[in-house]
The first five atom37 places (N, CA, C, CB, O) and aatype in JSON, in Angstrom:
{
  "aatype": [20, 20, 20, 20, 20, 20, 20, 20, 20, 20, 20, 20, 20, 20, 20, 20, 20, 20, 20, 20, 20, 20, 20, 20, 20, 20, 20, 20, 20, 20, 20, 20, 20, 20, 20, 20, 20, 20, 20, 20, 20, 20, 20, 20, 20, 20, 20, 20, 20, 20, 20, 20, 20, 20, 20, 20, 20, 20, 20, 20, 20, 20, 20, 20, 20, 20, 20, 20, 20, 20, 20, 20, 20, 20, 20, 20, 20, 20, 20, 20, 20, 20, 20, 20, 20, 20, 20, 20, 20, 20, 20, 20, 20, 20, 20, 20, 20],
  "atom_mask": [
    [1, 1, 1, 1, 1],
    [1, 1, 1, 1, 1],
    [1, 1, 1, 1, 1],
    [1, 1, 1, 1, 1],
    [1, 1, 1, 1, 1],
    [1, 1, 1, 1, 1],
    [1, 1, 1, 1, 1],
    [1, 1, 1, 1, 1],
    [1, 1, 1, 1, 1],
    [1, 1, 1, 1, 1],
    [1, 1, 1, 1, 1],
    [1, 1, 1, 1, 1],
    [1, 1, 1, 1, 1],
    [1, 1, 1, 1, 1],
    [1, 1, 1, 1, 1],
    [1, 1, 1, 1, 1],
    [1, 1, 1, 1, 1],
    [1, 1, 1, 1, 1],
    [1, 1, 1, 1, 1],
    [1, 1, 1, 1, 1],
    [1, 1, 1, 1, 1],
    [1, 1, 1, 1, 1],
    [1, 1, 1, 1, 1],
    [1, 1, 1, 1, 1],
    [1, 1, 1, 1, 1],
    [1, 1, 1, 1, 1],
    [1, 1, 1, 1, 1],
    [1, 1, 1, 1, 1],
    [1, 1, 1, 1, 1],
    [1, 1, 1, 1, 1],
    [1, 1, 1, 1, 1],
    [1, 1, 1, 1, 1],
    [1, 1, 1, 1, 1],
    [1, 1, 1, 1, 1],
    [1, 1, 1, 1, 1],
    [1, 1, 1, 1, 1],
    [1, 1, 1, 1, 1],
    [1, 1, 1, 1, 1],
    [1, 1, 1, 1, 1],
    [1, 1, 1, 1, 1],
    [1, 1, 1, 1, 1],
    [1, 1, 1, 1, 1],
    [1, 1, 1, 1, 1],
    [1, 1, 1, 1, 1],
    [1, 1, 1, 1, 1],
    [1, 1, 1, 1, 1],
    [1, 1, 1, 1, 1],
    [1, 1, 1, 1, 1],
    [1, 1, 1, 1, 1],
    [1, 1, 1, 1, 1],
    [1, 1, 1, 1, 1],
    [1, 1, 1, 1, 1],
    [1, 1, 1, 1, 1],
    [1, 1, 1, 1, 1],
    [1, 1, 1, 1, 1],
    [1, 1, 1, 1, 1],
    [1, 1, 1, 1, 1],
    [1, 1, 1, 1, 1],
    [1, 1, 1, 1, 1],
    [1, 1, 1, 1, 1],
    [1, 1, 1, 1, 1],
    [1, 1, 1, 1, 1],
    [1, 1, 1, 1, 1],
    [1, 1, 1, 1, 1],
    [1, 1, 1, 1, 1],
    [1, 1, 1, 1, 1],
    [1, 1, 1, 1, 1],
    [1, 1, 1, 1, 1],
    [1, 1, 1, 1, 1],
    [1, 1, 1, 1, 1],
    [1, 1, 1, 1, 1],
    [1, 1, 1, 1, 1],
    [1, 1, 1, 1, 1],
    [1, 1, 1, 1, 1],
    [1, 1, 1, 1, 1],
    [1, 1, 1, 1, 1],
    [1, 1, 1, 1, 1],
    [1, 1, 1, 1, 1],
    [1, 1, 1, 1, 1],
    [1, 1, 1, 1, 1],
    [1, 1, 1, 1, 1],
    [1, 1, 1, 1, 1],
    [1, 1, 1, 1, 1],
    [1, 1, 1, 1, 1],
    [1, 1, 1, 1, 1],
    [1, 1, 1, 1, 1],
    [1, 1, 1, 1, 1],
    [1, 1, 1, 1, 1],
    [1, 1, 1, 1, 1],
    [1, 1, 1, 1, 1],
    [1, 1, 1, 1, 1],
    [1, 1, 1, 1, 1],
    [1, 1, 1, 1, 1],
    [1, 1, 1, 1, 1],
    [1, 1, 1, 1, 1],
    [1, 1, 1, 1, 1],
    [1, 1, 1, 1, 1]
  ],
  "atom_positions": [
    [[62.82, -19.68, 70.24], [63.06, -21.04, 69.82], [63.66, -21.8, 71.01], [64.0, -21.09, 68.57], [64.56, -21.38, 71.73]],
    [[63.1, -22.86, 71.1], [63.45, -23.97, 72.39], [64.7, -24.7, 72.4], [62.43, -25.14, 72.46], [64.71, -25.61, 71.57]],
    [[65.73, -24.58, 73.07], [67.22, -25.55, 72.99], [67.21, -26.67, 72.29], [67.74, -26.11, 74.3], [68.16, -27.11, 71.65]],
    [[65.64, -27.38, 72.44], [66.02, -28.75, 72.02], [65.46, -28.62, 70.36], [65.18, -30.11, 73.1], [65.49, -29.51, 69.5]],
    [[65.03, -27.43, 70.25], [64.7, -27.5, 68.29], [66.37, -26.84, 67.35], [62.81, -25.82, 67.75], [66.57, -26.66, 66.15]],
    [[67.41, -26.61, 68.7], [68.3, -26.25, 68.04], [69.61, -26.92, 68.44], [68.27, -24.96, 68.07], [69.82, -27.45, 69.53]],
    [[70.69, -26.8, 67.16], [71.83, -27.41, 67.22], [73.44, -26.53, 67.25], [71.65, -28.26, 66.1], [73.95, -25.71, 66.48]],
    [[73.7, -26.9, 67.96], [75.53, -26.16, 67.88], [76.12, -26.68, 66.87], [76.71, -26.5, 69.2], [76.61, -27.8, 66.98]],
    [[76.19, -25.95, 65.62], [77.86, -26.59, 65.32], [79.3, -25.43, 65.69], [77.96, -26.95, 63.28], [79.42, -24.22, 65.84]],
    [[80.04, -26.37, 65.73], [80.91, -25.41, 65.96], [82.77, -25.82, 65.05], [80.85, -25.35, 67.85], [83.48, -26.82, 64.93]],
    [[82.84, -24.4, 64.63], [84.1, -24.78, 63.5], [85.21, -25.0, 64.18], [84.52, -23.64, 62.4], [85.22, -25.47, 65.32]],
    [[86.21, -24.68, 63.53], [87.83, -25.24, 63.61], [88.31, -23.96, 64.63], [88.89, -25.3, 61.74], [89.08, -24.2, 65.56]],
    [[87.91, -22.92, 64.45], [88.58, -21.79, 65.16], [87.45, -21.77, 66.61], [88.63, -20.13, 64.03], [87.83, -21.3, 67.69]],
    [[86.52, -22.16, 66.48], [85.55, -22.24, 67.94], [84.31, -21.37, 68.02], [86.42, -21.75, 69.28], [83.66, -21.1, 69.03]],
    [[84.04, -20.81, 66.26], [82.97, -20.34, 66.14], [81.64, -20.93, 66.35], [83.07, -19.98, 65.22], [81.47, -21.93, 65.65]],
    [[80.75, -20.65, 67.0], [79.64, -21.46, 67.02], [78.39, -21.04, 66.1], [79.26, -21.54, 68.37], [78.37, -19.83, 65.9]],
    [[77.33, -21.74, 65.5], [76.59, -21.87, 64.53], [75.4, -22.3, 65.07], [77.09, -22.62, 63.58], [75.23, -23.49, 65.3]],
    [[74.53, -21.45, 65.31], [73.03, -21.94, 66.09], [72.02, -22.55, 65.12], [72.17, -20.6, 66.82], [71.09, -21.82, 64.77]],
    [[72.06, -23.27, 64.85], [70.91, -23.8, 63.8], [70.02, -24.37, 64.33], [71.26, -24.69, 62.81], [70.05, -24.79, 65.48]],
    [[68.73, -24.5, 63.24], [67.52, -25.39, 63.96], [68.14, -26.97, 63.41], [65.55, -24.92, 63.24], [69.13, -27.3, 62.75]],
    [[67.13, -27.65, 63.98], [67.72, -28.79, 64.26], [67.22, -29.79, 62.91], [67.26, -29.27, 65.83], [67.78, -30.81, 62.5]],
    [[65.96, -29.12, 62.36], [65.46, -29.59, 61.2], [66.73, -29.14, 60.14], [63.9, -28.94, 60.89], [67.34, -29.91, 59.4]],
    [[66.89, -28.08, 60.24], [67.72, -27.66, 58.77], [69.16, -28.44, 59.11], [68.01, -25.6, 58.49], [69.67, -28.85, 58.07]],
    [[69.83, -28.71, 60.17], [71.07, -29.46, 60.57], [71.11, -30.77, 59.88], [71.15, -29.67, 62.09], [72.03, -31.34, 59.29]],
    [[69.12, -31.3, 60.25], [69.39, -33.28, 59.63], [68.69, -33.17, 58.5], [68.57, -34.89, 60.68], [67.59, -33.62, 58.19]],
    [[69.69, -32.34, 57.73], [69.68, -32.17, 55.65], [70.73, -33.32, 55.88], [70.49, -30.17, 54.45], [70.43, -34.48, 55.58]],
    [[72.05, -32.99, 56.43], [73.3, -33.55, 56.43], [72.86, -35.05, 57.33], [74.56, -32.39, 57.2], [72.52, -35.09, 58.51]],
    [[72.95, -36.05, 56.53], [73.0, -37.24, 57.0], [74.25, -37.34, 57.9], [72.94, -38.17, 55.91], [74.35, -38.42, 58.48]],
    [[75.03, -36.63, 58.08], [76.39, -37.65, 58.77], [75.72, -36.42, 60.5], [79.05, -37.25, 57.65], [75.98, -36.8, 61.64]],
    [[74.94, -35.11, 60.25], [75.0, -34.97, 61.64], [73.67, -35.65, 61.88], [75.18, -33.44, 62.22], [73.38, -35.78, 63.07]],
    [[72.77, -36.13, 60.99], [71.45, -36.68, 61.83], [71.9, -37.73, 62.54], [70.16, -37.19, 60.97], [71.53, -37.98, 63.69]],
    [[73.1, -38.68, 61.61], [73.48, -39.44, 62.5], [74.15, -39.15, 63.86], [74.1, -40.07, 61.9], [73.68, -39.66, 64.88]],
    [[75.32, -38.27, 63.91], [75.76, -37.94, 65.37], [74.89, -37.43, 66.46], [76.69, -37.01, 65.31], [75.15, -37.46, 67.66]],
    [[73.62, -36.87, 65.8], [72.76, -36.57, 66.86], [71.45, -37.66, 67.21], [72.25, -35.17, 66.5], [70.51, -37.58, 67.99]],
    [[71.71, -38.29, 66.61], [70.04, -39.46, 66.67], [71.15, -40.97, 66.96], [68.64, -39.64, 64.3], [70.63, -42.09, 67.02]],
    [[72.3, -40.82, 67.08], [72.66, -42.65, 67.42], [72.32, -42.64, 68.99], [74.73, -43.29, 67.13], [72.26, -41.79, 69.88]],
    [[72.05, -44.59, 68.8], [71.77, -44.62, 70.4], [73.25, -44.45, 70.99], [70.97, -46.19, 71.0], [74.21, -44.45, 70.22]],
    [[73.42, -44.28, 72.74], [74.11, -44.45, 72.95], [74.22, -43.21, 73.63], [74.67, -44.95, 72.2], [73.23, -42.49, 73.53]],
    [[75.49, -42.65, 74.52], [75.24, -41.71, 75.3], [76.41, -40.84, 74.7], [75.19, -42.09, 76.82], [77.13, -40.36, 75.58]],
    [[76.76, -40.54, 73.45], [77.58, -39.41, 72.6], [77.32, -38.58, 73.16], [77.42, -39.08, 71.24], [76.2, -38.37, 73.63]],
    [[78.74, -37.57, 73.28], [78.38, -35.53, 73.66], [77.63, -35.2, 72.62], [79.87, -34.15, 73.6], [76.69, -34.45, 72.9]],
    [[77.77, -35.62, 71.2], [76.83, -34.62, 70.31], [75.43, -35.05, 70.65], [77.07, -34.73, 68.55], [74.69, -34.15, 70.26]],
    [[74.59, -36.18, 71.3], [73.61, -36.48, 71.03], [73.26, -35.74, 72.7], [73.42, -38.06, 70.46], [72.16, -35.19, 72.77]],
    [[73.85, -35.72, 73.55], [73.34, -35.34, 75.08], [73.53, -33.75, 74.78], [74.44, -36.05, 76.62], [72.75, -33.0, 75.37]],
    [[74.41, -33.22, 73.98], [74.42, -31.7, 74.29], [73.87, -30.5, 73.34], [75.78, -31.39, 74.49], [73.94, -29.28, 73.43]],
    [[73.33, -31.35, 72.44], [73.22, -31.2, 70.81], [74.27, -30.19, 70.03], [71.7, -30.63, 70.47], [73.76, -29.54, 69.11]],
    [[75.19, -30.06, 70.19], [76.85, -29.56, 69.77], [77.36, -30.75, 68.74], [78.11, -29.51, 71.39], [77.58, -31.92, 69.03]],
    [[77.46, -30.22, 67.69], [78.62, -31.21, 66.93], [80.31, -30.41, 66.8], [77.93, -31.54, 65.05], [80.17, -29.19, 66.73]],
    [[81.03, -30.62, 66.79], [82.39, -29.87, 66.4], [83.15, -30.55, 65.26], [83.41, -29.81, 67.66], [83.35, -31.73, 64.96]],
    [[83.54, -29.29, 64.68], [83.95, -29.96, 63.06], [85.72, -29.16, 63.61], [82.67, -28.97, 60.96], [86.14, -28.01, 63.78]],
    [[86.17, -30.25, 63.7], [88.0, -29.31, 64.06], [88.23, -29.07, 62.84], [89.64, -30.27, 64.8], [89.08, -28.19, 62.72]],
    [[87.83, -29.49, 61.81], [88.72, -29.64, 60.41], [87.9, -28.71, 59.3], [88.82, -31.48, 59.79], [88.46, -28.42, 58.24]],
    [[86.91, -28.37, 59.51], [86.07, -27.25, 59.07], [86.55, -25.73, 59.35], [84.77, -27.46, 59.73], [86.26, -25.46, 60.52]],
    [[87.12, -24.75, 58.77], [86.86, -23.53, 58.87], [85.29, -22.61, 59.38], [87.25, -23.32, 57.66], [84.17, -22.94, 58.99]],
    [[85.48, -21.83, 59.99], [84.54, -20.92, 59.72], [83.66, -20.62, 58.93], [84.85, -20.26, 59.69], [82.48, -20.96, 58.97]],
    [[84.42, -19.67, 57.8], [83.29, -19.44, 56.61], [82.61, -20.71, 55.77], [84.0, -18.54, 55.47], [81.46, -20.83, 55.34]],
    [[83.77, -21.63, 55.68], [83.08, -22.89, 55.14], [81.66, -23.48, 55.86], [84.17, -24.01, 55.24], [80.75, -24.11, 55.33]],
    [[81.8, -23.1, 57.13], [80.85, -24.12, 58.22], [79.28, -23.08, 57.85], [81.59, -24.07, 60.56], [78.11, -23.44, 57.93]],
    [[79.88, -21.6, 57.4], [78.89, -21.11, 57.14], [78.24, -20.92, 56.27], [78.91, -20.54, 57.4], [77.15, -20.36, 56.15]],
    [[79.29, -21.66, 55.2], [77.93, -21.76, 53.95], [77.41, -23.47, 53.99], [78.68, -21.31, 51.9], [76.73, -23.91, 53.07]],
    [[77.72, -24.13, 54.88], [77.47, -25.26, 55.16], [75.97, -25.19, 55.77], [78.56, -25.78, 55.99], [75.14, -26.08, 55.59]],
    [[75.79, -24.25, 56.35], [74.81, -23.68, 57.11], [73.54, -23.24, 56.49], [75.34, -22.69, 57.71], [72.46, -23.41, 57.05]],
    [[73.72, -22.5, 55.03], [73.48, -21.32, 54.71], [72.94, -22.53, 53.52], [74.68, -19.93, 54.63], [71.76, -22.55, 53.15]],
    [[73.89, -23.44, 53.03], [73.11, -24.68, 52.41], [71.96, -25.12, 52.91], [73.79, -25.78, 52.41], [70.91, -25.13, 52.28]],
    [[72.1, -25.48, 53.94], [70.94, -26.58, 54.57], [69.87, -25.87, 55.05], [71.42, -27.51, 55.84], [68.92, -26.53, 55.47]],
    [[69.78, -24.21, 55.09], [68.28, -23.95, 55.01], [67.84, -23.49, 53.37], [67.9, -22.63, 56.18], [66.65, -23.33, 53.14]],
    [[68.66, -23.33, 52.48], [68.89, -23.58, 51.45], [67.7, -24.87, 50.97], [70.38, -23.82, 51.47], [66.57, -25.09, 50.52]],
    [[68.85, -25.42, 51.44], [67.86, -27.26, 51.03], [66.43, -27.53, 51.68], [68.83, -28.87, 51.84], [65.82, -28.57, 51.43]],
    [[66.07, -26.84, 52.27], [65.2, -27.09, 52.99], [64.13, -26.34, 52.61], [65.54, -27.0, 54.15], [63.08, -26.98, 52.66]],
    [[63.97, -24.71, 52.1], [63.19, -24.67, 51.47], [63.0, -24.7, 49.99], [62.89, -24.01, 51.9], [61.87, -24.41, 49.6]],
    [[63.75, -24.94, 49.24], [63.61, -25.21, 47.92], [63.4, -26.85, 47.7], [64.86, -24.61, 47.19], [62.69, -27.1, 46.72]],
    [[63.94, -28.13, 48.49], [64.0, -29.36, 48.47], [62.41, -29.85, 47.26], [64.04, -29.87, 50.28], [62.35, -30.33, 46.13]],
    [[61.19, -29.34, 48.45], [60.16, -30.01, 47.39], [59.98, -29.08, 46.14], [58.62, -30.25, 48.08], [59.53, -29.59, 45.12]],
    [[60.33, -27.68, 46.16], [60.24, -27.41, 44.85], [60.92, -28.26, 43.21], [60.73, -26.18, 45.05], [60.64, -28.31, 42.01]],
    [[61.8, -28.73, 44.06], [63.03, -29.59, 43.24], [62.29, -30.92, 42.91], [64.59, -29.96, 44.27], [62.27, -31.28, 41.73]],
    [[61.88, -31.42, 43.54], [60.79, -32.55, 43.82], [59.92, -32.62, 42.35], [59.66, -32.07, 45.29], [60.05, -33.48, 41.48]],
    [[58.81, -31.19, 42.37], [58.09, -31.17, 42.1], [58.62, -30.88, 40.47], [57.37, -30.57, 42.95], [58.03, -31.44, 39.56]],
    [[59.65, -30.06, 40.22], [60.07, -29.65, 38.92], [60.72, -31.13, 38.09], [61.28, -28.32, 39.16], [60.75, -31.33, 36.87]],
    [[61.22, -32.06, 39.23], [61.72, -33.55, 38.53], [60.44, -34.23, 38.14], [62.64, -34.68, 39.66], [60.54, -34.73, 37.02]],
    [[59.29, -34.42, 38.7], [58.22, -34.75, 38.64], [57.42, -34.69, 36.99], [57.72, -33.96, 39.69], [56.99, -35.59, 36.27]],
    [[57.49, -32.86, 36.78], [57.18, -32.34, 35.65], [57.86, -33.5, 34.87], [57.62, -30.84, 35.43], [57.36, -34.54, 34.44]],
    [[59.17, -33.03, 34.81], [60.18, -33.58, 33.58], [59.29, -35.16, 33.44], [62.33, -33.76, 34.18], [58.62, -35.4, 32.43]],
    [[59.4, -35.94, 34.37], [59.24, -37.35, 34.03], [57.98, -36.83, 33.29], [59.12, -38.61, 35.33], [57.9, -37.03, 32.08]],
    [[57.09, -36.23, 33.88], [55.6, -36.61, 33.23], [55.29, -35.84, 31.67], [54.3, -36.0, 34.42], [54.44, -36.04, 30.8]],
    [[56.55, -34.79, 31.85], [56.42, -34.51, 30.1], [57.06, -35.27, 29.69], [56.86, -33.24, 29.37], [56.49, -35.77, 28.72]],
    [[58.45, -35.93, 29.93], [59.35, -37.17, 28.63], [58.35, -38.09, 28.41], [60.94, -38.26, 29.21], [58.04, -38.37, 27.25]],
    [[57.65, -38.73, 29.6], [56.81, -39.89, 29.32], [55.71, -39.17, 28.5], [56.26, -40.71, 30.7], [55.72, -39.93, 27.54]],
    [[54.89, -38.37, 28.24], [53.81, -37.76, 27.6], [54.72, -37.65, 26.14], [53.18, -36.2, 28.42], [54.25, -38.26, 25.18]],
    [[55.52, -37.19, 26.0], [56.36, -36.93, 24.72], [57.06, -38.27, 23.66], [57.62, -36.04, 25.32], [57.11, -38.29, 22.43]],
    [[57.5, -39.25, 24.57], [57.63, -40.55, 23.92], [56.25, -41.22, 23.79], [58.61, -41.46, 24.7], [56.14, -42.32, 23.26]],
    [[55.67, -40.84, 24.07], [54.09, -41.51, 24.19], [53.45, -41.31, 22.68], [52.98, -40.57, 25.5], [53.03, -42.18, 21.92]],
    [[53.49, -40.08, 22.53], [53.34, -39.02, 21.08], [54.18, -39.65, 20.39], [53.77, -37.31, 21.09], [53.83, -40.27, 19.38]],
    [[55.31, -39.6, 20.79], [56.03, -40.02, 19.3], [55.3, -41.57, 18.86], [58.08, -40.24, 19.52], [54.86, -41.92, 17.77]],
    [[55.37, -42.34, 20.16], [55.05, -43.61, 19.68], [53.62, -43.94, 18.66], [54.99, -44.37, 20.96], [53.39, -44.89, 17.91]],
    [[52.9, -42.89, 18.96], [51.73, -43.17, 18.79], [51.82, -42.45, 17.39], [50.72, -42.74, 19.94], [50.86, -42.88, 16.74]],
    [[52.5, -41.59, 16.65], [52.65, -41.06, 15.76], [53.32, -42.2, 14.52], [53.35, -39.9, 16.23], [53.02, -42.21, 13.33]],
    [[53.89, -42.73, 14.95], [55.29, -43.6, 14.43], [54.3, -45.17, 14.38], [57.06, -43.58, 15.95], [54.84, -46.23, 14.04]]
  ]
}
């Protein structure tokens, strides 16, 4: 995997967290630190540092966002269902009634 498809985070104690860079911008607040214009360390070095984050926390922080990433459209697709059975189901009733 190529440096620039991956991201540092790094916790409170100075653990570091190699992630890809897709599963990192789940979290809107690092897509932002890494995608603002401007010449930021997180955006030139791709490193974010969380001082206030623990370790294990940073690692299920981690452990979320590839998490989210492959289940996201399954989730998608199961909200999808729902609408299209309630709407099919009030439809019935209406048409019954």
């Amino acid at each position: 995997m190529k440096k620039e498809e991956t991201v540092k985070l790094i916790s409170a104690e100075g653990f570091e967290f190699v992630v890809d860079k897709k599963a990192a911008m789940v979290s809107h607040t690092i897509r932002n630190m890494l995608t603002s214009p401007g010449s930021f360390a997180e955006t030139q070095h791709g490193e974010v540092t969380f001082p206030e984050i623990s370790t294990p926390i940073l690692e299920k922080i981690c452990q979320y966002f590839y998490w989210s990433l492959q289940f996201a459209r399954y989730l998608f697709i199961i909200f999808l269902f729902f609408i299209i059975f309630f709407l099919n189901c009030n439809f019935i009733y209406l048409k019954i009634n």
